[in-house]
C-alpha positions as CSV (number, residue, x, y, z in Angstrom):
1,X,0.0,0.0,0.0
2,X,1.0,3.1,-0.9
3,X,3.2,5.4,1.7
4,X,3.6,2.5,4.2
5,X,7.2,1.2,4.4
6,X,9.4,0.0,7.2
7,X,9.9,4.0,8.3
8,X,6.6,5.1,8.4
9,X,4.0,2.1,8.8
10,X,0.7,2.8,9.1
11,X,-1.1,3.0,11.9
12,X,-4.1,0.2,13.2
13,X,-7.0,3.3,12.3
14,X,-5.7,4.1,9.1
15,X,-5.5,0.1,8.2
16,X,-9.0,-0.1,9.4
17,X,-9.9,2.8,7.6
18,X,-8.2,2.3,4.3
19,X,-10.2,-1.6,4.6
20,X,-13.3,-0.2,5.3
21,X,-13.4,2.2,2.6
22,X,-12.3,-0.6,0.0
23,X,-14.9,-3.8,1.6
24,X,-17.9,-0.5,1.5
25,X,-17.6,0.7,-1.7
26,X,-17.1,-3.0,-3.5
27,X,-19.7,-4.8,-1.2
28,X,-22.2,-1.8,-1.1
29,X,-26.3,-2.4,-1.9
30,X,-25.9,-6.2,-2.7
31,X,-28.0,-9.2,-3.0
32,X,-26.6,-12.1,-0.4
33,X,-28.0,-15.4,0.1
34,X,-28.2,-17.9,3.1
35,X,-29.1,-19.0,6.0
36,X,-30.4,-17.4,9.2
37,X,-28.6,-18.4,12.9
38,X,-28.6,-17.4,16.2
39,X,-31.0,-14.9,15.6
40,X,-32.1,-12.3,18.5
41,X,-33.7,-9.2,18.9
42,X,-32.3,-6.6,21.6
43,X,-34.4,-4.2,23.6
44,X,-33.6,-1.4,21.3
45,X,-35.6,-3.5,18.7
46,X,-32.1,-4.2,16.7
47,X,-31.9,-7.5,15.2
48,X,-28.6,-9.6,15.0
49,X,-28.1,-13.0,13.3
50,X,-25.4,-15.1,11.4
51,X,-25.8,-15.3,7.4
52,X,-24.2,-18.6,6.8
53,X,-23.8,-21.3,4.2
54,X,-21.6,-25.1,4.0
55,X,-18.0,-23.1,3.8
56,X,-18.5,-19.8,5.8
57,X,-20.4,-17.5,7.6
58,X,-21.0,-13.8,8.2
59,X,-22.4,-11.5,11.0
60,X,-25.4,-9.5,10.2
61,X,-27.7,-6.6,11.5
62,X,-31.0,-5.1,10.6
63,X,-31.7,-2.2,12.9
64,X,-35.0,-1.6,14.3
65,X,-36.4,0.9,11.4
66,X,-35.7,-1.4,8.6
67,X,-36.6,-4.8,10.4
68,X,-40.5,-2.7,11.5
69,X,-40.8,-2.4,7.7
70,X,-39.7,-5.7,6.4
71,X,-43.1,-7.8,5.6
72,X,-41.7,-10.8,6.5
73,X,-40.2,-10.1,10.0
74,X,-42.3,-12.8,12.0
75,X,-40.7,-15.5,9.3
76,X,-37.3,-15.0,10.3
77,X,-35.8,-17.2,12.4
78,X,-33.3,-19.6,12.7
79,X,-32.8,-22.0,9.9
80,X,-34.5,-19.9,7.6
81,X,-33.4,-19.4,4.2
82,X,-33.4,-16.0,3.3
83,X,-32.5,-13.4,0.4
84,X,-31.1,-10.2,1.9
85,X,-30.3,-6.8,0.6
86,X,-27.5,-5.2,2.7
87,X,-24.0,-3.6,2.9
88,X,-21.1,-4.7,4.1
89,X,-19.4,-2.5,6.7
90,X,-16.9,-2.3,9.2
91,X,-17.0,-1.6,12.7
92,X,-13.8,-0.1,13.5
93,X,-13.5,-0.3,17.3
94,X,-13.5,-4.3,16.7
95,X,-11.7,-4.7,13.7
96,X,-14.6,-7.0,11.9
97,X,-16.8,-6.5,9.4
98,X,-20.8,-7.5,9.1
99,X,-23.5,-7.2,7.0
100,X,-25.8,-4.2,6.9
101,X,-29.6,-5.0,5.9
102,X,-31.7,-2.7,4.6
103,X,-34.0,-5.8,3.5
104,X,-35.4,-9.3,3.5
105,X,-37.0,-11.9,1.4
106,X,-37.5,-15.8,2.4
107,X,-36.4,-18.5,-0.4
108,X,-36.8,-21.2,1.3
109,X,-36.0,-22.9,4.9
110,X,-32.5,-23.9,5.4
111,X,-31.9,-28.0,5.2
112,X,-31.8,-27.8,9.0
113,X,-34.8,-26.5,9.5
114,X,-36.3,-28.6,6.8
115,X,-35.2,-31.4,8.4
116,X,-36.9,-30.6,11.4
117,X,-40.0,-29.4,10.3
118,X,-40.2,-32.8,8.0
119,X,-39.7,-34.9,11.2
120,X,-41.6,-32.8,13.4
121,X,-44.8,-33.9,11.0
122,X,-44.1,-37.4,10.7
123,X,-43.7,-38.3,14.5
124,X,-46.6,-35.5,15.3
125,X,-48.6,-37.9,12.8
126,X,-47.7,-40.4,15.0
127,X,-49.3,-39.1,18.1
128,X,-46.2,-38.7,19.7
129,X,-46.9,-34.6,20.6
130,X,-50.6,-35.4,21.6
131,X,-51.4,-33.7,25.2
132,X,-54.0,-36.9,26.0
133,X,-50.3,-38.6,26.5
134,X,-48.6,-36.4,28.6
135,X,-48.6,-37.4,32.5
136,X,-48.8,-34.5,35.1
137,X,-45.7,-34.1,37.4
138,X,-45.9,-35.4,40.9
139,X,-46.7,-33.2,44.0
140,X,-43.7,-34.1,45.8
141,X,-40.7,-35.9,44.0
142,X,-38.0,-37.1,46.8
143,X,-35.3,-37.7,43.3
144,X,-34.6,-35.8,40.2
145,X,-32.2,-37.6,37.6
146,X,-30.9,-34.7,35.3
147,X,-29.6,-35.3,31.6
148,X,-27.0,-32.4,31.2
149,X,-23.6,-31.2,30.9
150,X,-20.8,-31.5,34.1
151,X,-19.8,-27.9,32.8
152,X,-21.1,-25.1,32.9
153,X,-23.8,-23.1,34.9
154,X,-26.5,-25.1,34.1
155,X,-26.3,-27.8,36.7
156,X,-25.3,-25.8,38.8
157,X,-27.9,-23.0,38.8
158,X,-30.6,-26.0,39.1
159,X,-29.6,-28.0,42.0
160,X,-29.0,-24.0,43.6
161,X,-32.5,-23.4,43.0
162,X,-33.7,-27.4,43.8
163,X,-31.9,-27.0,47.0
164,X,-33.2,-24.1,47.5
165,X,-36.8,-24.6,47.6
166,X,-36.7,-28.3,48.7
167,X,-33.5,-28.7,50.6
168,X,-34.1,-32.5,51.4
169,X,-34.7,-33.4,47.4
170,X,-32.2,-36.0,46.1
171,X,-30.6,-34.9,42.6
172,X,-28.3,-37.1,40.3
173,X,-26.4,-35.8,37.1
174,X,-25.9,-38.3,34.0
175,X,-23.2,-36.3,32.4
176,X,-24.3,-36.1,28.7
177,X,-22.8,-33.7,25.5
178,X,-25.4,-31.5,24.9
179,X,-23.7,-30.2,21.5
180,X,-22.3,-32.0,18.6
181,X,-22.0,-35.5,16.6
182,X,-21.9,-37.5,19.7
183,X,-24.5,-35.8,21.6
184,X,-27.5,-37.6,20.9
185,X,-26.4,-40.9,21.8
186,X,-25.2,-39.8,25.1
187,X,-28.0,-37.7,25.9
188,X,-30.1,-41.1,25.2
189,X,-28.1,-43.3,27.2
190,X,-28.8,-40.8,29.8
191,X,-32.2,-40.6,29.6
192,X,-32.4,-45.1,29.5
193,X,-29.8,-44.9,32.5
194,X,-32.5,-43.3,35.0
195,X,-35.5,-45.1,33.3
196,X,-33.6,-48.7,33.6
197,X,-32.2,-47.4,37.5
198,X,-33.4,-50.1,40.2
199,X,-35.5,-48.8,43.0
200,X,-32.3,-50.1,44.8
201,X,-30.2,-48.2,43.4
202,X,-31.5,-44.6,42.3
203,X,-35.1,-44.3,40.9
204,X,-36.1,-40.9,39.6
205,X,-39.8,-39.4,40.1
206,X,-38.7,-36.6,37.7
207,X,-36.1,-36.5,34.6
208,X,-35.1,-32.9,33.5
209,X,-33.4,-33.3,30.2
210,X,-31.4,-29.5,30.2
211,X,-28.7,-27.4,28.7
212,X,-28.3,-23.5,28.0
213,X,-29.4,-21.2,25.3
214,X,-27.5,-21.2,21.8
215,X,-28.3,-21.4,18.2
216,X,-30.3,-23.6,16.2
217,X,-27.8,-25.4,15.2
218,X,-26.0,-25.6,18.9
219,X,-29.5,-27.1,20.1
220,X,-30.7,-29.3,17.1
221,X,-29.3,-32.2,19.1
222,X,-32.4,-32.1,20.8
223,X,-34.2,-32.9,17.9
224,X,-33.1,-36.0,17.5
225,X,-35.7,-38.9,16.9
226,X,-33.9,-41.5,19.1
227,X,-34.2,-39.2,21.5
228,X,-37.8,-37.6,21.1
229,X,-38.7,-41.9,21.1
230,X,-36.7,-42.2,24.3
231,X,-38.5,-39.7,25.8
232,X,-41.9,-40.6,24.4
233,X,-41.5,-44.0,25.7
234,X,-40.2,-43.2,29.9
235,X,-42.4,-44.7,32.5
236,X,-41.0,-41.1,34.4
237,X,-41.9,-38.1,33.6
238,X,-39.9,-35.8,32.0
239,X,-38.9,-32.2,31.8
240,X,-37.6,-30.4,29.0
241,X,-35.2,-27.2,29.8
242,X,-33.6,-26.5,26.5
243,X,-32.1,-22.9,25.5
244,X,-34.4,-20.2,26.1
245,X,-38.2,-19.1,26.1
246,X,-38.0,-18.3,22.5
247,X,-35.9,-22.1,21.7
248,X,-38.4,-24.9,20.9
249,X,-36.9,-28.4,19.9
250,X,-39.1,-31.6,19.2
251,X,-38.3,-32.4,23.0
252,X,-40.5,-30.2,24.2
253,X,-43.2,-31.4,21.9
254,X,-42.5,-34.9,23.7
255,X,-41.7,-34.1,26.7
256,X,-44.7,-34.4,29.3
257,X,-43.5,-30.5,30.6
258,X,-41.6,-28.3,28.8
259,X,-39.9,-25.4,30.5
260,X,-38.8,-22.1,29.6
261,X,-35.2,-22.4,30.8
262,X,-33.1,-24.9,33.0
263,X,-33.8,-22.7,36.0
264,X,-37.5,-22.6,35.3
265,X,-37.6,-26.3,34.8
266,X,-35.9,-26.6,38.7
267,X,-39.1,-24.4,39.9
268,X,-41.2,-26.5,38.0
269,X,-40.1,-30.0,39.2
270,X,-40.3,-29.1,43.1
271,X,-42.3,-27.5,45.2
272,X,-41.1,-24.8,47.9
273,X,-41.0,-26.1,50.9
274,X,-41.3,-22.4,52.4
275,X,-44.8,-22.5,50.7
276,X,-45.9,-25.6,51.1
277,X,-45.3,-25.0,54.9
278,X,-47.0,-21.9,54.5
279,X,-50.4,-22.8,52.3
280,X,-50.1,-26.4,55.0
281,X,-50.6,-23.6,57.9
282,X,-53.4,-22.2,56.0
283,X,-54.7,-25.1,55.1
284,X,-54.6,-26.5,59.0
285,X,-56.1,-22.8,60.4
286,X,-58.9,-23.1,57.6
287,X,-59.6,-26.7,59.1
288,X,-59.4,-25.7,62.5
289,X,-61.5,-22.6,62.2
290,X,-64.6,-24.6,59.5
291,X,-64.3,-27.5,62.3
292,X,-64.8,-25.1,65.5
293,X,-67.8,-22.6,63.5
294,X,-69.4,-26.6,62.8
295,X,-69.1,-27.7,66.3
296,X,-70.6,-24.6,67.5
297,X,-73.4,-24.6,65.2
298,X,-73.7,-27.7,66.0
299,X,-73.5,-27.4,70.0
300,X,-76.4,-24.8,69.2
301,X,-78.4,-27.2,67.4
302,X,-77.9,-29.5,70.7
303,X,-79.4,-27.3,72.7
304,X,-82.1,-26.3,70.5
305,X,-83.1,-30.4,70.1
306,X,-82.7,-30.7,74.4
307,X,-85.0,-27.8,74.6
308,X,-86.8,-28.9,72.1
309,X,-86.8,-32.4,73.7
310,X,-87.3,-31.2,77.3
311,X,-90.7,-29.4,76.3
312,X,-91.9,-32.9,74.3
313,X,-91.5,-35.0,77.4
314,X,-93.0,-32.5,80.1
315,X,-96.0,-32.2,77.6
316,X,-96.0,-35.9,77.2
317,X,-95.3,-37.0,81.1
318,X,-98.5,-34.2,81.8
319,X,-100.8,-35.9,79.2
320,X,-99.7,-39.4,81.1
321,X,-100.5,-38.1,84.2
322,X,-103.7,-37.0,83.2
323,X,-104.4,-40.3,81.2
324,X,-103.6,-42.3,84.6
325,X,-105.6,-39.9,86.7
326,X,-108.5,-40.5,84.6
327,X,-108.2,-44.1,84.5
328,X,-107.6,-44.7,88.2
329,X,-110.9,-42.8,88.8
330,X,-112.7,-45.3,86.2
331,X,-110.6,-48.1,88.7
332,X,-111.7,-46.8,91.3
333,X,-115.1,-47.5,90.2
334,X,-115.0,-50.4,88.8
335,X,-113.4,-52.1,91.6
336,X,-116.0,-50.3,93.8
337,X,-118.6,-52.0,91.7
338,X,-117.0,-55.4,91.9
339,X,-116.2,-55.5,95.9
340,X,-120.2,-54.8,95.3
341,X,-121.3,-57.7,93.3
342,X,-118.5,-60.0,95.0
343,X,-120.0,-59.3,97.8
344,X,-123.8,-59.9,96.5
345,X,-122.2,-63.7,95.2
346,X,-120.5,-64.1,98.4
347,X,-124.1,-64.4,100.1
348,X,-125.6,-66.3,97.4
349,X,-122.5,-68.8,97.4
350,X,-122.7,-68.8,101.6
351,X,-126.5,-69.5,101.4
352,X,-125.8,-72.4,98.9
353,X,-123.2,-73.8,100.7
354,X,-125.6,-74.9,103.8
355,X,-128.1,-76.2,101.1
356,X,-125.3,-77.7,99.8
357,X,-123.9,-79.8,102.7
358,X,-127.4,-80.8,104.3
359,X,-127.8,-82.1,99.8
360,X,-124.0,-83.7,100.5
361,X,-124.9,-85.5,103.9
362,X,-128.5,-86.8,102.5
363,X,-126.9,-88.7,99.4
364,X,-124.2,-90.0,101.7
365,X,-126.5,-91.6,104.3
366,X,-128.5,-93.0,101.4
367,X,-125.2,-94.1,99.6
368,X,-124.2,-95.7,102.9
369,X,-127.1,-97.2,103.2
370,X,-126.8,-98.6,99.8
371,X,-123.7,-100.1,100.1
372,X,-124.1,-102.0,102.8
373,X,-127.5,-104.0,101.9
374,X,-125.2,-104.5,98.5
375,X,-122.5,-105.8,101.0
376,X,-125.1,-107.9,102.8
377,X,-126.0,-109.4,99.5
378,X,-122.4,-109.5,98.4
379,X,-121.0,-111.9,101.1
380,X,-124.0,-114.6,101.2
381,X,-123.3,-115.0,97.3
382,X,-119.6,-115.0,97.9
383,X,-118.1,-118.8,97.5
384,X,-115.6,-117.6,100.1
385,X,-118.3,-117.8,103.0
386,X,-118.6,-121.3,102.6
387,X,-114.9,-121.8,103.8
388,X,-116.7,-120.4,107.3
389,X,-118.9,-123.6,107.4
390,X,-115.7,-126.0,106.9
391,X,-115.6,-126.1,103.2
392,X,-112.2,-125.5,101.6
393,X,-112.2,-123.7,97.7
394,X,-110.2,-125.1,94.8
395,X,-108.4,-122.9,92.3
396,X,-105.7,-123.1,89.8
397,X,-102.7,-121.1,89.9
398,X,-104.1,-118.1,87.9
399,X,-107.2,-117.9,90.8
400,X,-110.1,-119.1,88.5
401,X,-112.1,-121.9,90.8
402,X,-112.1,-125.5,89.3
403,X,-115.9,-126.9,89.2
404,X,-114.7,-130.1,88.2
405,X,-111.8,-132.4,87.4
406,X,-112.0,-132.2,83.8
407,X,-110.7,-128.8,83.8
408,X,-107.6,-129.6,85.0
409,X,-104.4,-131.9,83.7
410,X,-101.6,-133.8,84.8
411,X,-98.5,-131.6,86.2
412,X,-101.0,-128.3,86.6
413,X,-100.7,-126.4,90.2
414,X,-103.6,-125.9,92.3
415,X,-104.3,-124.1,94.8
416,X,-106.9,-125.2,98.0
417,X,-108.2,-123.0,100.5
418,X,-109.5,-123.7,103.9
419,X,-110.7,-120.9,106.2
420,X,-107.8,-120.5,107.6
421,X,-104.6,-121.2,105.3
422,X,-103.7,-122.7,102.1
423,X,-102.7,-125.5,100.3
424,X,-100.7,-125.9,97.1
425,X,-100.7,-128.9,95.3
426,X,-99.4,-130.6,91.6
427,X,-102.4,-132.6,89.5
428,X,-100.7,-136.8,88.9
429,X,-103.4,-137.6,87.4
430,X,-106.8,-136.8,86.4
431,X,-110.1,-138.7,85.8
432,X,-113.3,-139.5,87.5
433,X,-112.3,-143.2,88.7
434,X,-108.4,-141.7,90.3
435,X,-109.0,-138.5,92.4
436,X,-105.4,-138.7,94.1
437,X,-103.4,-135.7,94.3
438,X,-100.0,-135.0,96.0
């Protein structure tokens, strides 16, 4: 270059200078094509990305006035394929150069993003995003398996704010890569390693599958489809905390939760225990105060039902009394009226009962009378008063009287009776020629 040498060299301004005066006025108001990364809007409404394609890539801006006028402003995001019209300039006080855009036109999404939009409709086809599959976290996990890098702030900021809110939760890291070729193998394996962990060893009510904010490229690890399947197909719940708010990747389609950030995911998977304490005290002063208002309108109600009840049985013990007054005057009466007519019967019964006894003592006599003439009669026609003459009475053994020798047999028993005594004897023989006995 003209007027440096070894003498008088030029200073790092006028280098600066003299290459931003040659890279403006070659690259000024020209058409550049690519693809859009790491895209982000500032406060002041400036927009900066990366332009980039296979072999390089270039830092761009579209301030705030031209990216308010550009119709397709809500299209431009990472992985898009875009058209731009710009300038490139120099920002001395760096010492690199960017692109200037005054304007932008999509062509097309970038084979990134095409990539994931493609599989993003095949395994939403599949019924892998549906909400009607997602589980709801539970209330109180006592273990949280995260699926993240060692390094960084990341794991560190969650089990700060895990700690914080729970202090007896039980976290374990699977170190995974969370960037690059290798990374969604081991963030798999890390994901299997707490699904497959024995209740013995470490088993997870939660799995928070994390890592910082960065490009679309940086993250599109995370959409992975062994990965998105892994998740799809835990028995545990799981969180997903990748990049930031404005950072989606088909894990957080899948995941049952998706958070904002890694941080928001820790606040997320536990409760405070500060406010669970505190909404527990509420909760117990609620109980305490419904149960004592219920037990006093309930102690009212008491009282109302005793008075209630007192007044029932005073009017039913009067109405009682009453009742029993009335009917021991009717008592009264009757009994009055039957000491009456007992005593009527007693005279009739007292006047019978003499008429009655001289009646008794008649029919006796007469009876009396009877009997004997019938006992007069009875022992001249006995065959036992013969035995007072001298006459003795033959019988066999059963009593019956033998009239003659015929009605008895050899070898039977009879018996002989004199007037006083008896004789038993066996028949040897019986006929009218041989009368001997023995």
């Amino acid at each position: 270059m003209s007027g440096s040498s070894q003498e008088h060299p030029l200073t790092v301004s006028r280098l600066t200078l003299e290459i931003k005066g040659l890279l403006e006025g070659r690259f000024s108001k020209i058409f550049i094509e690519g693809e859009i990364s790491g895209l982000k809007r500032y406060p002041s409404g400036h927009v900066y990305f990366t332009l980039k394609d296979d072999g390089a890539q270039i830092s761009a801006v579209m301030f705030k006035s031209y990216f308010d006028r550009c119709p397709v402003r809500d299209s431009l995001k990472d992985g898009a394929k875009v058209l731009l019209f710009a300038t490139a300039t120099v920002y001395p006080q760096r010492g690199n150069y960017q692109l200037s855009v005054f304007a932008a036109k999509l062509v097309g999404a970038g084979d990134l993003m095409q990539r994931y939009l493609e599989l993003k409709d095949r395994l939403q086809k599949e019924g892998l995003f549906d909400s009607s599959r997602k589980r709801p976290l539970p209330f109180l996990p006592r273990r949280i398996g995260i699926v993240t890098s060692p390094a960084g702030a990341v794991i560190h900021d969650m089990c700060r704010v895990m700690t914080r809110r729970m202090p007896n939760v039980e976290i374990r890291l699977f170190p995974a890569k969370v960037q690059g070729a290798d990374a969604p193998a081991s963030l798999i394996a890390g994901v299997k390693y707490f699904i497959n962990s024995s209740s013995a060893d470490f088993k997870p009510d939660v799995i928070i599958v994390a890592r910082g904010g960065g490009s679309f490229e940086d993250l599109f690890c995370f959409n992975d489809e062994g990965l998105v399947r892994a998740i799809a197909a835990s028995p545990v719940p799981v969180i997903s905390a990748v990049g930031h708010e404005t950072d989606y990747t088909l894990c957080d389609f899948v995941a049952d939760v998706r958070a904002g950030t890694p941080s928001i995911a820790a606040e997320i998977a536990v409760p405070e225990k500060k406010e669970l304490l505190k909404r527990l005290t509420a909760a117990l002063s609620s109980v305490t105060s419904s149960l004592r208002g219920k037990y006093e309108n309930q102690s009212q109600r008491v009282d109302h039902l005793s008075d209630r009840l007192a007044y029932s049985l005073r009017e039913r013990v009067d109405s009682c009394a009453r009742k029993l007054q009335r009917s021991s005057s009717s008592l009264a009466l009757q009994l009055e009226s039957m000491r009456s007519r007992c005593a009527v019967h007693i005279k009739t019964i007292s006047a019978c009962s003499g008429s009655l006894s001289a009646s008794l003592n008649l029919a006796v006599e007469r009876m009396r009378a009877r009997l004997d003439r019938s006992a007069a009669k009875l022992s001249v026609l006995s065959p036992y008063s013969v035995l007072d003459r001298g006459y003795s009475l033959t019988t066999d053994s059963a009593g019956a009287i033998i009239k003659s020798a015929d009605a008895v047999s050899a070898g039977d028993e009879i018996v002989t009776r004199f007037k006083t005594g008896e004789i038993r004897s066996v028949v040897r023989s019986q006929g009218l020629g041989d009368r001997s006995q023995g």
